[in-house]
C-alpha positions as CSV (number, residue, x, y, z in Angstrom):
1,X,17.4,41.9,86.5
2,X,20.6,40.1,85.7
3,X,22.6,40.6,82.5
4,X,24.2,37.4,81.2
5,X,26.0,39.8,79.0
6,X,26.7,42.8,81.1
7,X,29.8,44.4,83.6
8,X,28.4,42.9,86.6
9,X,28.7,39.2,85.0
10,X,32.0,39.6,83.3
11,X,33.1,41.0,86.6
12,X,32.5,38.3,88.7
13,X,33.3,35.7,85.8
14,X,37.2,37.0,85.8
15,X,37.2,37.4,89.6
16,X,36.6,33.9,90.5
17,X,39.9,32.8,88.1
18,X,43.2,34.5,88.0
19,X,43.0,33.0,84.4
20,X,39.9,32.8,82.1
21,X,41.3,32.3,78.6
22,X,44.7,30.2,77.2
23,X,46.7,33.9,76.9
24,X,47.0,32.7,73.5
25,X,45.6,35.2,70.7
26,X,42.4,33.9,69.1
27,X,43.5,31.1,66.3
28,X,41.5,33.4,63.8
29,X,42.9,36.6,64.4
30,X,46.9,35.4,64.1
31,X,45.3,33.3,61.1
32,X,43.8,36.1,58.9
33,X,46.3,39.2,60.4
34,X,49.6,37.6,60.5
35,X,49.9,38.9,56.8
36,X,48.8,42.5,57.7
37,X,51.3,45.6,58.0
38,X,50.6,47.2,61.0
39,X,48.9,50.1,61.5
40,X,45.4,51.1,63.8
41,X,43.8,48.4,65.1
42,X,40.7,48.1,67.9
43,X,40.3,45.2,69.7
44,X,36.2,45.0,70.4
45,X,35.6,42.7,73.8
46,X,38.8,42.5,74.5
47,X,39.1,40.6,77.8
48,X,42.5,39.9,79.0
49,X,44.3,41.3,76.8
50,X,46.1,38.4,74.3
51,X,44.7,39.5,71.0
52,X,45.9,43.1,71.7
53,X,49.3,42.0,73.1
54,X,49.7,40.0,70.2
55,X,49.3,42.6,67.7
56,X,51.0,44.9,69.8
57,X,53.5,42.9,69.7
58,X,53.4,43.1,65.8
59,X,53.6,46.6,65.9
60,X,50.1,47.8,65.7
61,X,48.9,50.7,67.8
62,X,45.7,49.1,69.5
63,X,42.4,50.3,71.1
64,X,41.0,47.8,73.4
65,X,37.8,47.9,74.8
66,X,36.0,45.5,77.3
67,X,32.9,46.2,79.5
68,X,35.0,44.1,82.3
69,X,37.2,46.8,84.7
70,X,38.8,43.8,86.1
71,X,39.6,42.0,82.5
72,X,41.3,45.3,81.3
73,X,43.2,45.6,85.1
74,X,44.6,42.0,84.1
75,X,45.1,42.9,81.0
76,X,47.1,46.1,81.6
77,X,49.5,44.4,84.1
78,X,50.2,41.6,81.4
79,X,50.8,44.3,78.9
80,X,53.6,45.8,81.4
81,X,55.2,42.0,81.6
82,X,55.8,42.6,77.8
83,X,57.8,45.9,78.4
84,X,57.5,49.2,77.3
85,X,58.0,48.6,73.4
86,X,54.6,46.9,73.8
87,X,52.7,48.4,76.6
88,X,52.7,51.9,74.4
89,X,51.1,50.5,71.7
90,X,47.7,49.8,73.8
91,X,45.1,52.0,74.7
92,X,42.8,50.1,77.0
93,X,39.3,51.5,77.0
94,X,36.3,50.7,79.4
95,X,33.4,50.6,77.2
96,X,30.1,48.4,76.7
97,X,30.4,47.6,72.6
98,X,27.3,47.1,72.7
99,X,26.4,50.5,73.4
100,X,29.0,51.9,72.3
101,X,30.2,53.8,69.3
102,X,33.7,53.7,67.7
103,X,35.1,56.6,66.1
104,X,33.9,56.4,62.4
105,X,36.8,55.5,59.9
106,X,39.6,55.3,62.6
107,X,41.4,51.8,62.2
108,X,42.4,50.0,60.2
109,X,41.6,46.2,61.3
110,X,38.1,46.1,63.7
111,X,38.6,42.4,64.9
112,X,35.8,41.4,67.1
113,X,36.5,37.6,67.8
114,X,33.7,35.8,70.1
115,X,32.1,38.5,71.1
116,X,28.4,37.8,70.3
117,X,25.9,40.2,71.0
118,X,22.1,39.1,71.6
119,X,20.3,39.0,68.6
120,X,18.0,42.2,69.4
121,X,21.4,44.7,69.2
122,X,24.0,42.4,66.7
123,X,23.0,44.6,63.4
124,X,23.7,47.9,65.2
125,X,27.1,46.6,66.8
126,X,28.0,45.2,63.9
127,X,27.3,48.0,62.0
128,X,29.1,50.1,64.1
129,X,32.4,48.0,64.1
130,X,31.9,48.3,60.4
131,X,31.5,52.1,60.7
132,X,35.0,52.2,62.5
133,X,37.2,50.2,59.7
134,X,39.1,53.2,57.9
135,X,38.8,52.9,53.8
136,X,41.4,50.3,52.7
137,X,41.0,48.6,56.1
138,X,39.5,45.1,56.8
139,X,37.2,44.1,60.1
140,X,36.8,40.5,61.2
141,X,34.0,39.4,63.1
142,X,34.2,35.8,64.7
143,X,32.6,33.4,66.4
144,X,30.8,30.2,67.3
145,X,29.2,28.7,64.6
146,X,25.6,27.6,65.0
147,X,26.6,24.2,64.0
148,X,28.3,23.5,67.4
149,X,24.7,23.5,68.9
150,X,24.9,20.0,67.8
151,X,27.8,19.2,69.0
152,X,28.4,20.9,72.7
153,X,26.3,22.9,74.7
154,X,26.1,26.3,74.7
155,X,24.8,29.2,76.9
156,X,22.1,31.6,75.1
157,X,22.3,29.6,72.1
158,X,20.5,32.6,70.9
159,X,23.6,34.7,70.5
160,X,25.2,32.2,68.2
161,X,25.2,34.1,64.5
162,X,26.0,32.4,61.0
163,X,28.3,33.7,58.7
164,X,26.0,34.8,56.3
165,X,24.1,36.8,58.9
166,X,27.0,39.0,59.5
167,X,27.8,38.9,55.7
168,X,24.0,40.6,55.3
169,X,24.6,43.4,57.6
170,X,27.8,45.2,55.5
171,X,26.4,47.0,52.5
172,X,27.5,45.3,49.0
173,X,28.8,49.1,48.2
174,X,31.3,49.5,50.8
175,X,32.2,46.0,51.2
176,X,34.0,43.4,49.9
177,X,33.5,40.2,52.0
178,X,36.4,38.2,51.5
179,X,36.0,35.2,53.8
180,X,32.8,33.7,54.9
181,X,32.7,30.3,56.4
182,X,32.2,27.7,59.1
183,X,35.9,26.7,59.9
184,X,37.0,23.8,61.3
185,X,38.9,23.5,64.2
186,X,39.6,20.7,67.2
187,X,37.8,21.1,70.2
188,X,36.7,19.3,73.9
189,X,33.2,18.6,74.8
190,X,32.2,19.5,78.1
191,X,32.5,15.0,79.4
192,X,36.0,15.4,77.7
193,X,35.8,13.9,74.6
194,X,37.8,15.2,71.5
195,X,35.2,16.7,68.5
196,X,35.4,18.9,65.9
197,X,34.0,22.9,66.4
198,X,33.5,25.7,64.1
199,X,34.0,28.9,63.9
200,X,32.3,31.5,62.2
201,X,34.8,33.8,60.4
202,X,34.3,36.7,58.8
203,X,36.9,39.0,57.1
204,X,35.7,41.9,54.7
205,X,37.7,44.5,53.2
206,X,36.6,48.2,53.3
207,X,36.5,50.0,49.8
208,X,38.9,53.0,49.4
């Protein structure tokens, strides 16, 4: 059975491009981390590599883990483009996130940014990205709004998860959720036409 989510798809996806993404970091990420000291970061689904580089870059030491060999192969060779100041400062990991567990307490920023588990496994992956932000640390989760539904297609619409969904999952005694909202931002419909998306943004601050 095929796994619209799985290696095998993201695989084949990035082999039939040399390019999938802009190679620009995630609007969200440089948005709510540009203000952040650098320290431990992870870097959950992180496909070719432009959200690590970019904190990298920054001068945080980043875990990055994909379920796509041939996503972190691209990834890595774009990381040595940067030089060695960068390149160091990335650990690229071969994982499934949604499976798999992230040392507890170990960095401090979790950014997840369009990754968007099925509906049947999102609390236990977001838990576990939670689990992973060290006290003091913050984890944003981001991705399509709901909302865009009515705007442009979208594949497994089921995967799509409002803000206050992810909100719910991080326990009011650990957390402090500090953003939570539908934001704004230009996109292209699928004919071409200019309209306005959202994206689901999260940021929440672990309690020392």
């Amino acid at each position: 059975m095929h796994d619209p989510h799985g290696q095998a798809h993201w695989d084949a996806r990035y082999s039939s491009r040399e390019q999938i993404w802009s190679g620009e970091p995630n609007r969200q990420l440089v948005a709510e981390a540009a203000s952040l000291p650098p320290a431990r970061a992870l870097d959950a689904g992180s496909g070719e590599g432009a959200d690590a580089l970019w904190l990298a870059d920054r001068g945080w030491r980043v875990t990055a883990v994909d379920v796509s060999p041939v996503a972190l192969a691209r990834a890595a060779a774009r990381a040595a483009e940067h030089g060695d100041g960068v390149a160091s400062r990335v650990t690229w990991e071969h994982a499934d996130v949604r499976t798999w567990s992230p040392p507890l307490a170990a960095y401090d920023l979790v950014s997840a940014q369009f990754l968007h588990p099925a509906p049947d496994v999102r609390p236990q992956v977001v838990r576990r990205l939670a689990a992973a932000v060290a006290p003091g640390g913050a984890l944003l989760y981001v991705g399509h709004d709901p909302s865009d539904l009515g705007v442009v297609p979208r594949g497994h619409p089921e995967i799509l998860a409002a803000v206050s969904e992810i909100a719910q999952l991080l326990d009011d005694d650990v957390w402090d959720v500090e953003v939570a909202e539908a934001r704004p931002r230009p996109g292209t419909h699928t004919d071409g036409r200019a309209v306005t998306l959202h994206d689901a943004v999260v940021r929440a601050r672990r309690r020392l």
